[in-house]
Each structure stands twice: as structure tokens, then as C-alpha cells.
C-alpha positions as CSV (number, residue, x, y, z in Angstrom):
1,X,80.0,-11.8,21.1
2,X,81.1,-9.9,24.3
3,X,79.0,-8.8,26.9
4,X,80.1,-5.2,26.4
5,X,78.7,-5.9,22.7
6,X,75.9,-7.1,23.3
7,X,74.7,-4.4,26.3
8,X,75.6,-2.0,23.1
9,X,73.1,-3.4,20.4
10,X,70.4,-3.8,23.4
11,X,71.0,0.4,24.1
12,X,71.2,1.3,20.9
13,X,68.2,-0.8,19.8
14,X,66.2,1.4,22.6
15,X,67.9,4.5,21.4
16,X,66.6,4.4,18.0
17,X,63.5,2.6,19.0
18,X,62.5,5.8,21.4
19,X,63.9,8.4,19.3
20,X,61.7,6.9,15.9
21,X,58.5,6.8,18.7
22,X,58.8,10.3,19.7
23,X,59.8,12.0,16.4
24,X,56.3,10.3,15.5
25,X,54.6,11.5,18.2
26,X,55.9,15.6,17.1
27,X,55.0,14.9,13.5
28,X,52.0,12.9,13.2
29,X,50.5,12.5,16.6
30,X,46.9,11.6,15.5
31,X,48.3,8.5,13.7
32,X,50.9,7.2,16.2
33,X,48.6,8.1,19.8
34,X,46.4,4.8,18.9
35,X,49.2,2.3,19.3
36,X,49.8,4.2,23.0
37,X,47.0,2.1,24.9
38,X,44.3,4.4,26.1
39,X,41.0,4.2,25.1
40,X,40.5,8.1,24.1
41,X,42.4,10.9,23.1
42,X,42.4,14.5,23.9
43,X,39.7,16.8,21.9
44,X,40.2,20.3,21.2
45,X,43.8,21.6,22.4
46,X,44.5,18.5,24.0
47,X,46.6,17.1,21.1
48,X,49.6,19.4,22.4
49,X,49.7,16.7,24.8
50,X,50.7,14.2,22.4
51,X,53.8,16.1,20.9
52,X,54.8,17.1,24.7
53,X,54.8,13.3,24.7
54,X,57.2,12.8,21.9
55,X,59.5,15.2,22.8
56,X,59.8,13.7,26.2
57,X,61.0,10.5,24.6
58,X,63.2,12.5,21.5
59,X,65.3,14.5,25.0
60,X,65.3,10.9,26.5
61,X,66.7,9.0,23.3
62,X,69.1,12.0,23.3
63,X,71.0,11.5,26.4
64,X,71.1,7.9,26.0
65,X,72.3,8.6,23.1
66,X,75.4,10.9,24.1
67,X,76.5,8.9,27.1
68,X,77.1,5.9,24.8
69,X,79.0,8.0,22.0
70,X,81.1,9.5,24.1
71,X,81.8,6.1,26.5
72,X,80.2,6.5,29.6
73,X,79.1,3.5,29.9
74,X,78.4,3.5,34.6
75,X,76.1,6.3,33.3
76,X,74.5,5.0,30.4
77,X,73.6,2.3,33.0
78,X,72.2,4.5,35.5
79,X,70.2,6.5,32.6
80,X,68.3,3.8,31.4
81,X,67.5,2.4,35.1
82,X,66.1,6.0,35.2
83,X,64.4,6.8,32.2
84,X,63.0,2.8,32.7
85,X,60.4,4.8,35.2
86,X,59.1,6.7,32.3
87,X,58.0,3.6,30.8
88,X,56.7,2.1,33.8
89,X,54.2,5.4,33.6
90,X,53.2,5.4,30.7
91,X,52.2,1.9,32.1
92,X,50.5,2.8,34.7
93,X,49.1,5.6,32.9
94,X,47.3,3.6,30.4
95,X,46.0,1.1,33.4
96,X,44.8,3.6,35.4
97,X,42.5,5.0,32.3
98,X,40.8,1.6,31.7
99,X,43.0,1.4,28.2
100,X,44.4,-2.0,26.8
101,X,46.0,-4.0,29.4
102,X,47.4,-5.9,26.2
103,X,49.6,-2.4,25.2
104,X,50.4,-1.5,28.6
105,X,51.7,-4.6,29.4
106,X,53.1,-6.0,26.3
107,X,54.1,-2.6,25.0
108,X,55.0,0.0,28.1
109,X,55.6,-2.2,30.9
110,X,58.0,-4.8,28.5
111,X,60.0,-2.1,27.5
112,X,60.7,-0.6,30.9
113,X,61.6,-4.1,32.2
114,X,64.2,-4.9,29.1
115,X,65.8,-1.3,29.7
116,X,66.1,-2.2,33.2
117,X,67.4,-5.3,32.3
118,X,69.8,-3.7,29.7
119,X,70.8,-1.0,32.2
120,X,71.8,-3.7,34.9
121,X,73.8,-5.4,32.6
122,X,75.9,-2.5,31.8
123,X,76.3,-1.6,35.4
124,X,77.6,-5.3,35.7
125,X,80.4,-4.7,33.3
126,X,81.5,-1.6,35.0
127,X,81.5,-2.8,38.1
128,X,85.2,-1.9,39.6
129,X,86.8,-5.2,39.2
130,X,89.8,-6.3,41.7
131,X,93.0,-5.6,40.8
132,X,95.5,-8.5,41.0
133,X,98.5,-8.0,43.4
134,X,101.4,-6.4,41.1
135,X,104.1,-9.0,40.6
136,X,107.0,-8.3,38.6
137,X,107.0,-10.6,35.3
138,X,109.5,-12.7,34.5
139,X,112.5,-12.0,32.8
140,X,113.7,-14.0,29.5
141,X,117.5,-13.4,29.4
């Protein structure tokens, strides 16, 4: 399998992974906020904060999703080094409100480092590679 393949499944695997967690978040937030890490959740109003949350992660799952159906790949790359630092807060998030330091780091802080990971690779394959001098092929008469 080629590299390009590969760097494929491992974007599209986030893609749907985020876009499932946020679309969870929106519709039932009550069930899905335990698996986030912290060791309360909001009372009153402050459930709004928990759909905010998933459609933060639906928008992101969207524009990685559009830059690899339509090709463009260099800014796939860049994307997911980006939208890596949304992980790594929800990361630090967690950590800094005495929740499980299992979740953050096996859950927020893993995913970050395999889209970084993932968004490396693909900016490896597009790197501009150098051309070969042109020479004139051989003619067969």
C-alpha cells in the first residue's frame, strides 16, 4: 500500500471519527460528555456548552473533510497540524480540572499526537520533489 494510501485511511479515519464525536455531542450531550475526562459537568444552562463542543469538532471534521475530496492534500496537511491544537486542549483542559489523566492522555492527547503524525506524513508526500535534468529519450528507429 502507498504512502499516499495510507496518509488517506489515517485522515479519513479522523474525519469520521470527529465528525461521529461531535454529532454526539449536538444530539445527546448528557450521554457522550462522560467519556470527555472531567470530573463534573455544567448545571443549569451550562449544557449549551456541550453542543458548542460538538459543533466545534462537526466544522472541524468538515474542512478536513473538503480538502481531501477535492485533493488538496499540502492543505489537508497543514489542517490537521492545526486542528491537532484543539485536541491538545481539550487535553490540557481536562488536566487542568483535576479530571482523568487516563482520558486526557489516552483519549485527547493520543489523538492530537496521531493527527500530528498523520498531518506530517502528508506534508512529506507533498513535499516539492526535484526534478530530474530533461534529457531527450532515445529514439528506436
Amino acid at each position: 500500500m502507498s504512502l499516499k494510501k495510507i496518509n488517506t485511511v489515517l485522515a479519513s479515519t479522523f474525519i469520521l471519527f470527529i465528525l461521529w464525536f461531535g454529532t454526539e455531542f449536538i444530539l445527546s450531550p448528557e450521554t457522550t460528555a462522560p467519556g470527555f475526562g472531567l470530573p463534573s459537568w455544567p448545571t443549569g444552562d451550562g449544557g449549551g456548552f456541550l453542543i458548542i463542543k460538538g459543533i466545534r469538532d462537526v466544522v472541524l471534521a468538515l474542512v478536513l473533510g473538503i480538502l481531501l475530496v477535492t485533493g488538496h492534500r499540502r492543505a489537508l496537511g497543514w489542517a490537521l497540524l492545526v486542528e491537532a491544537l484543539a485536541a491538545y486542549g481539550d487535553m490540557t483542559t481536562v488536566l487542568a480540572h483535576h479530571g482523568s489523566v487516563a482520558t486526557a492522555l489516552g483519549v485527547h492527547c493520543l489523538t492530537a499526537t496521531l493527527m500530528v503524525v498523520n498531518g506530517l506524513l502528508i506534508m512529506h508526500e507533498t513535499r516539492k520533489v526535484t526534478a530530474a535534468p530533461a534529457t531527450p529519450a532515445p529514439q528506436l528507429i
